[in-house]
VEXDREN-2710 file (C-alpha; in Angstrom, 1 decimal):
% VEXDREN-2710
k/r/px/py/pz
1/UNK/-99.9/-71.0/153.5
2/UNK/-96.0/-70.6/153.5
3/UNK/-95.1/-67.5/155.4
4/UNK/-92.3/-67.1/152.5
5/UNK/-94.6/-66.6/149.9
6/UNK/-95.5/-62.9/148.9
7/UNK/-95.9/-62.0/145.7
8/UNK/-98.8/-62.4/143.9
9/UNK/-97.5/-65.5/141.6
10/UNK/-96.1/-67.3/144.4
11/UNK/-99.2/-67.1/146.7
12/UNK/-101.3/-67.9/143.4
13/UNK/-99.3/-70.8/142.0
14/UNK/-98.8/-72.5/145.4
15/UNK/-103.0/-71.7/146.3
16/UNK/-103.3/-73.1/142.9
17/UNK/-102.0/-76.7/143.9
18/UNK/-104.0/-77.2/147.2
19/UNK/-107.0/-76.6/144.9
20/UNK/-105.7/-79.2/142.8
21/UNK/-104.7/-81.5/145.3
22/UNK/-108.4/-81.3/146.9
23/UNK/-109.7/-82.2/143.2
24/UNK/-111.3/-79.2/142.3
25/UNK/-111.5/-78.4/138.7
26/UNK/-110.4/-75.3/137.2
27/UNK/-108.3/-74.7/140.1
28/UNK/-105.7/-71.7/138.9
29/UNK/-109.0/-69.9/137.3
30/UNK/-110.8/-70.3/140.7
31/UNK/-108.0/-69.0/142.8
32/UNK/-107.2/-66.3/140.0
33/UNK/-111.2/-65.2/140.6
34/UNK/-110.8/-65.4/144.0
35/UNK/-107.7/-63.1/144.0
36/UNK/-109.7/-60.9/141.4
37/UNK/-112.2/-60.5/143.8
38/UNK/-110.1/-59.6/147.1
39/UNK/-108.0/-57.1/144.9
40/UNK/-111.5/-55.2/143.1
41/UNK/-109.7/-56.0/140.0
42/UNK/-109.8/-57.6/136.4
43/UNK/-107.9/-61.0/136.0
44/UNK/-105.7/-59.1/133.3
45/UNK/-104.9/-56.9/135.7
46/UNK/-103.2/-59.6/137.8
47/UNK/-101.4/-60.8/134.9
48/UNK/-99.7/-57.5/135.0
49/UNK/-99.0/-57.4/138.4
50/UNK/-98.0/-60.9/139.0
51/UNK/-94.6/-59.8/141.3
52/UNK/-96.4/-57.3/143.2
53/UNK/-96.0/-57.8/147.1
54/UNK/-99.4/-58.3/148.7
55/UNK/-99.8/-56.4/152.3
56/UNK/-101.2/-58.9/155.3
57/UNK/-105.3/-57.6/154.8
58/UNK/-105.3/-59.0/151.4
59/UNK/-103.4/-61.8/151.9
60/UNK/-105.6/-62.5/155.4
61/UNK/-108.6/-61.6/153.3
62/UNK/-107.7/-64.2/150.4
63/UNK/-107.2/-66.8/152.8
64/UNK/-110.4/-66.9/153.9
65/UNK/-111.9/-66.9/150.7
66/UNK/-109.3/-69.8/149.8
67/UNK/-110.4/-72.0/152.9
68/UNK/-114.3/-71.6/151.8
69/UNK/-113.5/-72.7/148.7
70/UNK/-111.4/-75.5/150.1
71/UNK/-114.3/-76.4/151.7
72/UNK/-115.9/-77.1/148.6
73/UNK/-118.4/-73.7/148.7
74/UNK/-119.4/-73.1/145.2
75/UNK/-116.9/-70.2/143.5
76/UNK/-119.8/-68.4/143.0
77/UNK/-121.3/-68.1/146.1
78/UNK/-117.6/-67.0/147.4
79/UNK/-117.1/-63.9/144.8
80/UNK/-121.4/-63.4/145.1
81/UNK/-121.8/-63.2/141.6
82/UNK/-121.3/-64.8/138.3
83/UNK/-122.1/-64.5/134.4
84/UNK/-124.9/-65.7/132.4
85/UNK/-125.7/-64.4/128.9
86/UNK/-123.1/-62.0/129.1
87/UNK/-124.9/-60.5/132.1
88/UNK/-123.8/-60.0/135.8
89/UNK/-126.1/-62.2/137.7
90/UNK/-125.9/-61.7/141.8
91/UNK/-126.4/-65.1/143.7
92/UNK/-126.1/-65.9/147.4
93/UNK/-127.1/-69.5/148.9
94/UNK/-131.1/-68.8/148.7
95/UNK/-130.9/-69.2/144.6
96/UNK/-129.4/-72.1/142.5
97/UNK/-126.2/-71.0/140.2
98/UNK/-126.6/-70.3/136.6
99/UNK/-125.5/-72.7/134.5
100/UNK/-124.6/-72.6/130.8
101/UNK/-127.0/-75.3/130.1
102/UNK/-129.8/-72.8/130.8
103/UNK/-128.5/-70.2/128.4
104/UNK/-129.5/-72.8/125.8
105/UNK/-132.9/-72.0/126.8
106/UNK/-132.9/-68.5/126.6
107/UNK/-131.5/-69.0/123.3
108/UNK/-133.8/-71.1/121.8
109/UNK/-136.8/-69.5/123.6
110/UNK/-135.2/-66.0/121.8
111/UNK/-135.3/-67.6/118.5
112/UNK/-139.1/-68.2/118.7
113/UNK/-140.0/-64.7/119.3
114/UNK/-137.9/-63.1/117.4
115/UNK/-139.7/-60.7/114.7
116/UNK/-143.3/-61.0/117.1
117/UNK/-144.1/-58.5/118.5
118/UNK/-146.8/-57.3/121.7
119/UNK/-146.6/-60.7/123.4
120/UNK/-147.1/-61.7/127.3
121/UNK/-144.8/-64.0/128.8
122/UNK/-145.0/-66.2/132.4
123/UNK/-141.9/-67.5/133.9
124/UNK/-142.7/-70.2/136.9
125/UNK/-139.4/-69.7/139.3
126/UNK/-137.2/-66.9/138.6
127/UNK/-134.7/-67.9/141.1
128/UNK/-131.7/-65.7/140.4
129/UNK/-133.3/-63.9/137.7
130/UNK/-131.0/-64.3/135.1
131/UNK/-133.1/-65.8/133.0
132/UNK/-135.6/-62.9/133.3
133/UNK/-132.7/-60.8/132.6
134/UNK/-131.1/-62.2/129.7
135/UNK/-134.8/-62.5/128.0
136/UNK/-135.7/-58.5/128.8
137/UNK/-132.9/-57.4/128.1
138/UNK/-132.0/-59.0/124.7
139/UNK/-135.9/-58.1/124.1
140/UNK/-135.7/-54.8/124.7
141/UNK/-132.3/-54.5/122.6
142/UNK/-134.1/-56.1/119.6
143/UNK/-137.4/-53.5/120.2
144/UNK/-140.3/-56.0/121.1
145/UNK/-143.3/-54.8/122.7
146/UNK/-143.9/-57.4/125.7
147/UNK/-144.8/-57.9/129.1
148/UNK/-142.6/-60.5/131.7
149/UNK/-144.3/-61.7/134.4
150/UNK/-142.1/-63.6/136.9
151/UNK/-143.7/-65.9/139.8
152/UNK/-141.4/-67.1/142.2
153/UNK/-142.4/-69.1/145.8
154/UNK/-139.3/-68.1/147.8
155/UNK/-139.0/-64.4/149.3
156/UNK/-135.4/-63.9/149.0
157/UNK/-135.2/-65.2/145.2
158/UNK/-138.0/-62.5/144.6
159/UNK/-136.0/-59.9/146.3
160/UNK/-132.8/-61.4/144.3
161/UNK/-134.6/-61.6/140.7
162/UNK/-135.6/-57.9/141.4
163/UNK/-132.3/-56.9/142.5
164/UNK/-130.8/-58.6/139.4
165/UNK/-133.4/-56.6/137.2
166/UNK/-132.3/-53.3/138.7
167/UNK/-128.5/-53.9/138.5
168/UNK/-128.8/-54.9/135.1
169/UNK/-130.9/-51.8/134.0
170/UNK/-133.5/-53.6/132.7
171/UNK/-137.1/-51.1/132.2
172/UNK/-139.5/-52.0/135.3
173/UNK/-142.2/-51.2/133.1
174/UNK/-141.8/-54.9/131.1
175/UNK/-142.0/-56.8/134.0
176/UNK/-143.6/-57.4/137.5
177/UNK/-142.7/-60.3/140.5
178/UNK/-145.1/-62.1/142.2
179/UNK/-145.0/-64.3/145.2
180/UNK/-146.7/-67.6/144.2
181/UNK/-146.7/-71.4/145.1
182/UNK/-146.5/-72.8/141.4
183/UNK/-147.7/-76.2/142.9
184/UNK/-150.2/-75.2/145.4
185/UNK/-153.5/-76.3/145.1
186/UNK/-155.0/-73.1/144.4
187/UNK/-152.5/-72.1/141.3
188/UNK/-153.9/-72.0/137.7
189/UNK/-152.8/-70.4/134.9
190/UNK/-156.2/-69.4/134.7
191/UNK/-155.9/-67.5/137.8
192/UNK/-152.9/-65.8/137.5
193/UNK/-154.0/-64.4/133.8
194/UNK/-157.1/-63.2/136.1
195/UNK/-154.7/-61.7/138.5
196/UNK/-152.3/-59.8/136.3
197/UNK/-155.1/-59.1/133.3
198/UNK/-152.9/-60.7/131.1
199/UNK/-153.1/-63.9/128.4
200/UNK/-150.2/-65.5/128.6
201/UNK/-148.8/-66.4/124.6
202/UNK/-145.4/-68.2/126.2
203/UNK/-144.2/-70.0/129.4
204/UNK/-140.5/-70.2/130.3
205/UNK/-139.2/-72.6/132.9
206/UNK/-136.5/-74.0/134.5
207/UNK/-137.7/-76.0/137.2
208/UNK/-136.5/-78.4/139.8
209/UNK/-136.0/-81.9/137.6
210/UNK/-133.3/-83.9/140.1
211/UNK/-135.2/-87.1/141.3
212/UNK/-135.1/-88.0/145.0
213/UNK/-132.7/-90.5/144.5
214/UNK/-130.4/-88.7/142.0
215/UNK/-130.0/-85.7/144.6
216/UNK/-128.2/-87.9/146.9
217/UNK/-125.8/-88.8/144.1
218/UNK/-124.8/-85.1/143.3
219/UNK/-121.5/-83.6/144.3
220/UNK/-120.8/-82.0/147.6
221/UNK/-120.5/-79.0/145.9
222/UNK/-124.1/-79.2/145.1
223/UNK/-125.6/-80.7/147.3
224/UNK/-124.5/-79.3/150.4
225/UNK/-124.5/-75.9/149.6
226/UNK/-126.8/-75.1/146.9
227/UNK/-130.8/-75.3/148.0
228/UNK/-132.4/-78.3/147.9
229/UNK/-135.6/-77.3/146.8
230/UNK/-134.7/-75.5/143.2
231/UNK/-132.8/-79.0/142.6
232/UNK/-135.0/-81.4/142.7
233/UNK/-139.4/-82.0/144.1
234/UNK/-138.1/-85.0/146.5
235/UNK/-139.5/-87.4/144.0
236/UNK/-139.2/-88.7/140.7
237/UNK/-138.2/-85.3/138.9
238/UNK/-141.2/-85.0/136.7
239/UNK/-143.4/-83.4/139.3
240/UNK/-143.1/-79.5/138.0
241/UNK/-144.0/-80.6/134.0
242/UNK/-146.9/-82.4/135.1
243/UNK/-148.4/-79.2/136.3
244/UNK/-146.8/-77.6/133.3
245/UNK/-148.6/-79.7/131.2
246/UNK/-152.0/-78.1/131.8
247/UNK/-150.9/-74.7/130.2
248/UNK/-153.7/-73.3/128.2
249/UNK/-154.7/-74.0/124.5
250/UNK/-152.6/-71.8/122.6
251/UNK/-149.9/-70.9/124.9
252/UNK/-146.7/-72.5/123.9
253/UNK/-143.8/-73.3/126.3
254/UNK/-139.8/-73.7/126.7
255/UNK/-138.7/-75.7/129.9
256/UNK/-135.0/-76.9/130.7
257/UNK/-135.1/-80.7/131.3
258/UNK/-132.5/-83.3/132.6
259/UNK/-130.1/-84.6/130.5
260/UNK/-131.9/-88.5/131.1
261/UNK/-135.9/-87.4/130.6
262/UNK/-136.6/-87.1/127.1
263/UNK/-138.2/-90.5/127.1
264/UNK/-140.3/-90.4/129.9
265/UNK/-141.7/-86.8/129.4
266/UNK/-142.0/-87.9/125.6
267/UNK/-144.8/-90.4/127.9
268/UNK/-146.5/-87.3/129.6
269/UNK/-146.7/-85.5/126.7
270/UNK/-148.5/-88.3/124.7
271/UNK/-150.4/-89.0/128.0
272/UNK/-151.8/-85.4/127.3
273/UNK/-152.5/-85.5/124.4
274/UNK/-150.0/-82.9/123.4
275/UNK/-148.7/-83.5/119.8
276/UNK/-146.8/-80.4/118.7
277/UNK/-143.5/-80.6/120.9
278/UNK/-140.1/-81.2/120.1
279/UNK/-136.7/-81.2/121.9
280/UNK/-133.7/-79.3/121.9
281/UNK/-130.2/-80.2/122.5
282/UNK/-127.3/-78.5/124.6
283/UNK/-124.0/-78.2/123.3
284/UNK/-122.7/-81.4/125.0
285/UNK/-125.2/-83.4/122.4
286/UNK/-127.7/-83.9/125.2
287/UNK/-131.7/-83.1/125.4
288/UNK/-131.9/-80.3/127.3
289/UNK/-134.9/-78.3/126.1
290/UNK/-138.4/-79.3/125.9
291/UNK/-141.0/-77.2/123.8
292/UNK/-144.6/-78.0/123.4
293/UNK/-148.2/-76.3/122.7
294/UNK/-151.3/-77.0/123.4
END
């Protein structure tokens, strides 16, 4: 970085262009997050202050920042946060980043319940938790009586989803974490209604749909840095829904899919024997949602 630069706008504008130059979208909002973040500040407040001097620590502090993202580390995992719903969602390099095609999820997932009342609802990986925080909380602002029980096969995503709970206010008394292996040969849903003495009415899932062969495809950005294991099952991306599939009569469920699946789970669901489903699209015009009862 030029030692001449100083101010704020210069040191912006010219960080700015090597983001550019590397091809990273977005690249004046990521270094105006990144300056946000080193100066504990709003990005309106460095619109206001755009020709004050910087002193060496935050200017040593935002390089380092800068070369991570040069690197292509995710923004994200940089500032250690990001928003989804309209809440602040906490995320380091043990859970996948929110995306705003899962938001489409909670919404439509919302939809359905809304007016119902004293329901149970099982979400299979929690990840981050911000879709168990976006659901509890927009269900306990609307007044529904539920419970939210998240399973989850990775420690730190537990600890992370719980973290993400707390920070976000949300009552402990709607929801409990559990430590389970969705796919291992012992899971039911059976067994965990035994387990938490509750009957599940809805499921909620976003789970890892990136085929073997597609995960070598994604961008750096993704693949390199975000874990493997909550991106795709190392096969043919349908793994988690055939397992999803055997949901109990009566329990309906809302699972984010990939953009390119719609025909083939369309197959499983026929397969079996599942007639009431239907599919949602995102706001790009692709299938992104899948719900279905038994």
């Amino acid at each position: 970085m030029a030692e001449k630069l100083s101010t704020l706008l210069d040191i912006l504008n010219y960080s700015a262009g090597m983001l550019a130059e590397k091809g990273i979208k977005d690249a004046r909002l990521n270094v105006e997050l990144l300056f946000a973040n080193v100066l504990s500040c709003s990005r309106l407040d460095l619109y206001l202050n755009f020709e004050k001097p910087l002193n060496q620590k935050e200017i040593s502090e935002f390089k380092t920042l800068l070369r991570r993202r040069l690197s292509n580390e995710p923004l994200q995992y940089i500032t250690g946060s990001t928003n989804f719903f309209g809440y602040e969602i906490d995320v380091n390099p043990d859970v996948l980043i929110p995306r705003p095609d899962t938001e489409v999820l909670v919404e439509r997932f919302l939809e359905r319940v809304k007016g119902k009342d004293n329901f149970n609802i099982l979400e299979i990986g929690t990840g981050s938790g911000c879709i168990a925080v976006s659901v509890i909380k927009e269900l306990e602002k609307a007044g529904n009586n539920f419970k939210y029980t998240g399973i989850e096969n990775n420690d730190k995503a537990v600890d992370i989803t719980l973290s993400n709970l707390h920070k976000n206010k949300a009552d402990s008394s709607h929801y409990v974490m559990l430590k389970r292996d969705f796919l291992s040969e012992g899971y039911s849903f059976e067994k965990i209604e035994i387990e938490t003495g509750l009957r599940y009415d809805f499921v909620i899932s976003n789970p890892p749909y990136i085929s073997a062969d597609e995960f070598e495809k994604l961008d750096d950005e993704v693949r390199k840095f975000e874990p493997a294991e909550a991106l795709t099952d190392g096969r043919d991306g349908l793994v988690f829904y055939g397992k999803l599939l055997e949901i109990k009569k009566g329990c309906e469920a809302f699972l984010e899919i990939a953009y390119n699946r719609k025909e083939k789970l369309t197959g499983l669901l026929e397969t079996a024997n599942i007639n009431d489903y239907e599919f949602f699209k995102d706001y790009g015009g692709n299938y992104r949602v899948l719900r279905f009862k038994r």
